[in-house]
ZAPA-251062 format. One record per residue (C-alpha): x, y, z; residue number from 0. Coordinates in pm, 1 decimal. Layout:
BEGIN
+----------+----------+----------+------+
:        X :        Y :        Z : resi :
+----------+----------+----------+------+
:        X :        Y :        Z :  NUM :
...
+----------+----------+----------+------+
This chain:
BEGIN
+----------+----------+----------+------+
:        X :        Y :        Z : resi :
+----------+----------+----------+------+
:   3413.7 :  -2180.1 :  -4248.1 :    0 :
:   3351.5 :  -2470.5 :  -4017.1 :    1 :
:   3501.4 :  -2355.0 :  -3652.8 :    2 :
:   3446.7 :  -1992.0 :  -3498.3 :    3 :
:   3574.3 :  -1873.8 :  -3089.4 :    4 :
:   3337.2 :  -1572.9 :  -3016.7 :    5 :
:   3458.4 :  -1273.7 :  -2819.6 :    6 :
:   3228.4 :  -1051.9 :  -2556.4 :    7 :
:   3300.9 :   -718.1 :  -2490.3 :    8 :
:   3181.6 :   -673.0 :  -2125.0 :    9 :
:   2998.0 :   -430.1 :  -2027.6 :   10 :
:   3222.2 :   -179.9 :  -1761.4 :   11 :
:   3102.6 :    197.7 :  -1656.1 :   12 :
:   3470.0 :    289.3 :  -1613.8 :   13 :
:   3561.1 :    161.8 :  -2022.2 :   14 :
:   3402.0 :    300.2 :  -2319.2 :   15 :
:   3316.1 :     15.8 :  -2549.3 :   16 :
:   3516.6 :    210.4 :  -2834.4 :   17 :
:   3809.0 :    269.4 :  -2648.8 :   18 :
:   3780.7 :    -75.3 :  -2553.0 :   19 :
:   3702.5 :   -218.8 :  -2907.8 :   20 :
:   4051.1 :    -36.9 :  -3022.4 :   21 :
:   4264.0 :   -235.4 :  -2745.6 :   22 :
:   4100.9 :   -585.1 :  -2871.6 :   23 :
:   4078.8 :   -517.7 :  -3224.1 :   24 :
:   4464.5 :   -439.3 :  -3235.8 :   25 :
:   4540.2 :   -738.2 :  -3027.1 :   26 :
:   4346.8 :   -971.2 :  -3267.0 :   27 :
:   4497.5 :   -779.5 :  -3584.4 :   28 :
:   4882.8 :   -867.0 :  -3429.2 :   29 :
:   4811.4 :  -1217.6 :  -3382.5 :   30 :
:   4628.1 :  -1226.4 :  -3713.0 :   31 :
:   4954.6 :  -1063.2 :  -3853.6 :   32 :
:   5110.5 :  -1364.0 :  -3716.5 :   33 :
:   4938.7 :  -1597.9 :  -3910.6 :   34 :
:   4986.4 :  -1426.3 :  -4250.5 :   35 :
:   5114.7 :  -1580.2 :  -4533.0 :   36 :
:   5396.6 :  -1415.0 :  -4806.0 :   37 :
:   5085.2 :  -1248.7 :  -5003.7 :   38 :
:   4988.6 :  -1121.0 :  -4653.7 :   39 :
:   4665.5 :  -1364.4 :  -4687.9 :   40 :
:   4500.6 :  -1479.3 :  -4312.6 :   41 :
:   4281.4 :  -1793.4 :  -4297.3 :   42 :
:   4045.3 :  -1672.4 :  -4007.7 :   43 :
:   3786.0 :  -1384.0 :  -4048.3 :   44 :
:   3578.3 :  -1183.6 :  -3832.9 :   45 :
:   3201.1 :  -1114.6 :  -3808.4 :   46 :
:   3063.2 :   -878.7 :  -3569.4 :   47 :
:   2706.2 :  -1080.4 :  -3459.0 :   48 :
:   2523.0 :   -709.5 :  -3319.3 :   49 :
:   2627.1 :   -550.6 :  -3629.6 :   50 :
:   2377.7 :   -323.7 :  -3714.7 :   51 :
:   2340.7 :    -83.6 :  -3996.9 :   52 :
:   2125.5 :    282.3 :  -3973.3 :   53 :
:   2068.5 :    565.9 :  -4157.1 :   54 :
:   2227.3 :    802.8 :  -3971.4 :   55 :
:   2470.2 :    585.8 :  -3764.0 :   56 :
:   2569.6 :    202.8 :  -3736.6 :   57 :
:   2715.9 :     40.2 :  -3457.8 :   58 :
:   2919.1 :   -328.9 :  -3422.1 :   59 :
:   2766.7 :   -399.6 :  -3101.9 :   60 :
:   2974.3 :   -607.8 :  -2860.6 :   61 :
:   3049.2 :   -918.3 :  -2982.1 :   62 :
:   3293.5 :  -1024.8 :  -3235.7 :   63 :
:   3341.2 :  -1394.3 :  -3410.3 :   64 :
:   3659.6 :  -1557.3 :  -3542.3 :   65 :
:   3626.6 :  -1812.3 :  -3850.0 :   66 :
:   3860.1 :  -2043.3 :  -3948.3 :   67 :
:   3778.7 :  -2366.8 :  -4175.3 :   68 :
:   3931.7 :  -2599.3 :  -3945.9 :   69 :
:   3973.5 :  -2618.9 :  -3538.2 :   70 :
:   4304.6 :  -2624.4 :  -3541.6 :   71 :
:   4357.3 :  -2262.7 :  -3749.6 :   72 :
:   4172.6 :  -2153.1 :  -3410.7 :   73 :
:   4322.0 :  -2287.2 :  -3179.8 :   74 :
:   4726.6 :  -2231.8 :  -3326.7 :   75 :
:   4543.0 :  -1867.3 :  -3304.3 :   76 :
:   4470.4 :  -1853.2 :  -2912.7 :   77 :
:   4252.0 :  -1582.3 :  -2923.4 :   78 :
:   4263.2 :  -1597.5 :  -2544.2 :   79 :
:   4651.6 :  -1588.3 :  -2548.2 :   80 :
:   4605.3 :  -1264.9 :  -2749.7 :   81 :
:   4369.3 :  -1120.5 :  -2532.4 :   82 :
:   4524.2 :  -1244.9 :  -2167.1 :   83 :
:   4600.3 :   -831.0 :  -2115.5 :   84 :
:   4228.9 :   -739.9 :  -2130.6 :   85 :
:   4081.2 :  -1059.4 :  -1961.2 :   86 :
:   3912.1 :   -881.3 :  -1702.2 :   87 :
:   3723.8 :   -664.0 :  -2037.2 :   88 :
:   3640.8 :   -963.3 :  -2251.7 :   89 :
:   3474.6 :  -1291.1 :  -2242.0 :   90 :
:   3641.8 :  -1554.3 :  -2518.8 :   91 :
:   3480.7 :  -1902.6 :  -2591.8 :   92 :
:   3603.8 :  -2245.5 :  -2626.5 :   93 :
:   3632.1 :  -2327.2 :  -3036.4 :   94 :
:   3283.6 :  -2445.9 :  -3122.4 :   95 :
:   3157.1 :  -2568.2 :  -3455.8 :   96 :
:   2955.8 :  -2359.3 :  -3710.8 :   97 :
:   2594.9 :  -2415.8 :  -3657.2 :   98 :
:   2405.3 :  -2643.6 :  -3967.8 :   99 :
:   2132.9 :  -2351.9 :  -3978.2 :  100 :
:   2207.2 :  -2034.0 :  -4089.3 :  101 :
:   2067.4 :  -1699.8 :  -4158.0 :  102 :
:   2275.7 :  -1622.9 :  -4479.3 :  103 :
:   2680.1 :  -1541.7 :  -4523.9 :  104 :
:   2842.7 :  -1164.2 :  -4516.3 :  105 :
:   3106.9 :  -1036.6 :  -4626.2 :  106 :
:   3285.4 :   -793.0 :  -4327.9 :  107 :
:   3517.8 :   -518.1 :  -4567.4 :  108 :
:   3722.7 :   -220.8 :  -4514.8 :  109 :
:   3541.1 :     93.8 :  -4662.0 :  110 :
:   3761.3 :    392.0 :  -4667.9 :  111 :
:   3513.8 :    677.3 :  -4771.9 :  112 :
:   3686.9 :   1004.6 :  -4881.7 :  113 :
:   3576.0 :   1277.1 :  -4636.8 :  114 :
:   3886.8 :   1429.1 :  -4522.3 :  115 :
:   4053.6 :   1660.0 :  -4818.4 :  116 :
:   4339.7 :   1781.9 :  -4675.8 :  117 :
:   4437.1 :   1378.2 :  -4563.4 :  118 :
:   4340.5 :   1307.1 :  -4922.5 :  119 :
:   4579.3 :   1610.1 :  -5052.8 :  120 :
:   4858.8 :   1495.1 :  -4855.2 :  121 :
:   4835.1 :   1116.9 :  -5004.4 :  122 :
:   4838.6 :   1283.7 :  -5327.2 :  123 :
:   5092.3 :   1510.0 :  -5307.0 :  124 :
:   5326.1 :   1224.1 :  -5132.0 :  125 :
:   5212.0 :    998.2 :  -5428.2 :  126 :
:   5294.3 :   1240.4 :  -5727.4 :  127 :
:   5558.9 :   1427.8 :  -5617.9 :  128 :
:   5348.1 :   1752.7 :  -5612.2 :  129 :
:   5336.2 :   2020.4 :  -5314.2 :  130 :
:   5053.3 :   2028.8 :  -5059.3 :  131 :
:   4869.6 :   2357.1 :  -5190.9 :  132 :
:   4861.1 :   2229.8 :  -5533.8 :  133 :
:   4730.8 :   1843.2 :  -5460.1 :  134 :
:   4472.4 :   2003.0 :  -5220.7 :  135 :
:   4314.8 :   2192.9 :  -5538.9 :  136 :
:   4217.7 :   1863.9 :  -5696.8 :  137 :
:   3972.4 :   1816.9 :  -5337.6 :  138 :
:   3900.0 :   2136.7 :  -5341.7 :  139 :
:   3512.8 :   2058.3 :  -5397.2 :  140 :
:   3509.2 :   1734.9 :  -5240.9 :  141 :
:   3135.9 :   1765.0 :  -5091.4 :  142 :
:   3090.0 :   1684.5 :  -4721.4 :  143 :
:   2944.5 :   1363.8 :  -4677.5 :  144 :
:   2795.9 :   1130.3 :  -4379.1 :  145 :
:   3001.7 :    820.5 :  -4334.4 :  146 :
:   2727.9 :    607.6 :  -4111.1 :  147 :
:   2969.6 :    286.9 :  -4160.3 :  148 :
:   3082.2 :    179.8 :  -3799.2 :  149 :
:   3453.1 :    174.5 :  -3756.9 :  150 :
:   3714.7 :     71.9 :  -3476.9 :  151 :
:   4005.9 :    380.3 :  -3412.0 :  152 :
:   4346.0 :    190.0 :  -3432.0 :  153 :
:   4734.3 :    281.9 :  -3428.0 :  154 :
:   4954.4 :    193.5 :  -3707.2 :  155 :
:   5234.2 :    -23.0 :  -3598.6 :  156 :
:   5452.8 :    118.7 :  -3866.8 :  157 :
:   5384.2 :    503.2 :  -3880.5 :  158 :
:   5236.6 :    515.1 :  -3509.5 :  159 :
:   4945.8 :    746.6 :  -3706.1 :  160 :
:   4608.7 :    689.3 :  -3550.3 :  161 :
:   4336.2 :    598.5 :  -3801.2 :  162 :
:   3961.6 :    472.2 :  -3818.3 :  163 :
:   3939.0 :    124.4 :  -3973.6 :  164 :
:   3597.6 :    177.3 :  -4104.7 :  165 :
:   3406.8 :   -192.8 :  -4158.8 :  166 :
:   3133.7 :   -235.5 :  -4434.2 :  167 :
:   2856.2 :   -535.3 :  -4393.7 :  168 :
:   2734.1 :   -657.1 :  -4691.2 :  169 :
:   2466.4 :   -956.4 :  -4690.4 :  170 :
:   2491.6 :  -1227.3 :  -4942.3 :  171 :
:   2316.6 :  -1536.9 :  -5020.6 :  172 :
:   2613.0 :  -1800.2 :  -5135.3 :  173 :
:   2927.6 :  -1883.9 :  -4971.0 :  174 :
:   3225.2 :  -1772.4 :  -5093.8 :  175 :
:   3583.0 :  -1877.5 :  -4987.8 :  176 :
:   3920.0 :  -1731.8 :  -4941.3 :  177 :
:   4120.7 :  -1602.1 :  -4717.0 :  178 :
:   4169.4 :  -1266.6 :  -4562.6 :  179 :
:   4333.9 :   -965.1 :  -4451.4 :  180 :
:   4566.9 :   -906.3 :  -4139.9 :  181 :
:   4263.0 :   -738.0 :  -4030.6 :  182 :
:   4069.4 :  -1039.1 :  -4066.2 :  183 :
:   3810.8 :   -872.9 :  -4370.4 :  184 :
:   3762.3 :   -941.9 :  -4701.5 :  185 :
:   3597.4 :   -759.4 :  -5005.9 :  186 :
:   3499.9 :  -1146.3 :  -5139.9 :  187 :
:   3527.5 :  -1395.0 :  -4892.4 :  188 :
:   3221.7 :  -1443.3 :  -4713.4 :  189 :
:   3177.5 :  -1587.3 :  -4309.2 :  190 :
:   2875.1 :  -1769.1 :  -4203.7 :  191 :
:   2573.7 :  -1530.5 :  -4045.6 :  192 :
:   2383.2 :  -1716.1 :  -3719.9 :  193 :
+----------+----------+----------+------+
């Protein structure tokens, strides 16, 4: 990853920043969708810079960077294009280059803990033919457990369900590259950490 725009989510007393990080992050995932190929694979990825991980909570903070390898993957992207409906909400850099000295590489994932049993129940059910009451019996002593992974509340485009898109830092010492997914993550494919 050579190129990266960053994005500021500014600080308003009328906006929560969540509410706010929902409008942004689903503008960036459609224009990522745009730039999909026929496996569904992205070129750019996202890093969240304030990202920090706690024991009983984590939070992204309010800045998030797109990757690309080249300048031109940015800039067919026009972050700023995608983001014209919220200008007066975020701040979006020129393309700048990837700083020689860096603190490490990350990789940015989806985690999708298992918490809810009845959601759980109904994937099941839907996925094995089975009714409701008997898939919920297989959760039926799922423990309850503290998800402290940050996450961004989005809308499906194709169900219009509204889920939590739950994103997992993990620190690594090499580089690894790839591509990514329409939500600009990857369980492998690492972006530079400054």
């Amino acid at each position: 990853m050579g190129f990266y725009c960053e994005i500021t989510l500014l600080p308003n007393p009328e906006v929560n920043i969540n509410f706010l990080w929902s409008k942004v992050y689903q503008q960036i995932h459609l224009g990522l969708i745009e730039r999909q190929d026929d496996q569904g694979r992205v070129p750019i990825g996202i890093s969240f810079p304030e990202y920090v991980a706690g024991e009983k909570y984590s939070v992204l903070g309010g800045k998030l960077r797109l990757f690309a390898k080249d300048e031109a993957t940015l800039s067919r992207f026009n972050a700023s294009q995608w983001l014209s409906r919220l200008s007066d909400y975020v701040h979006c850099t020129s393309i700048r280059s990837v700083p020689e000295k860096l603190l490490g590489y990350a990789i940015y994932q989806r985690e999708q803990p298992k918490t809810n049993k009845e959601r759980l129940a109904r994937r099941y059910a839907s996925r094995h033919n089975e009714d409701f009451d008997t898939a919920l019996q297989h959760y039926g002593n799922l423990p309850h457990k503290v998800i402290t992974t940050p996450f961004i509340r989005l809308k499906s485009l194709s169900s219009d369900h509204t889920f939590c898109l739950w994103v997992k830092k993990t620190l690594v010492t090499e580089a690894v590259c790839g591509t990514f997914s329409s939500y600009g993550l990857s369980s492998l494919t690492t972006v530079p950490e400054f």
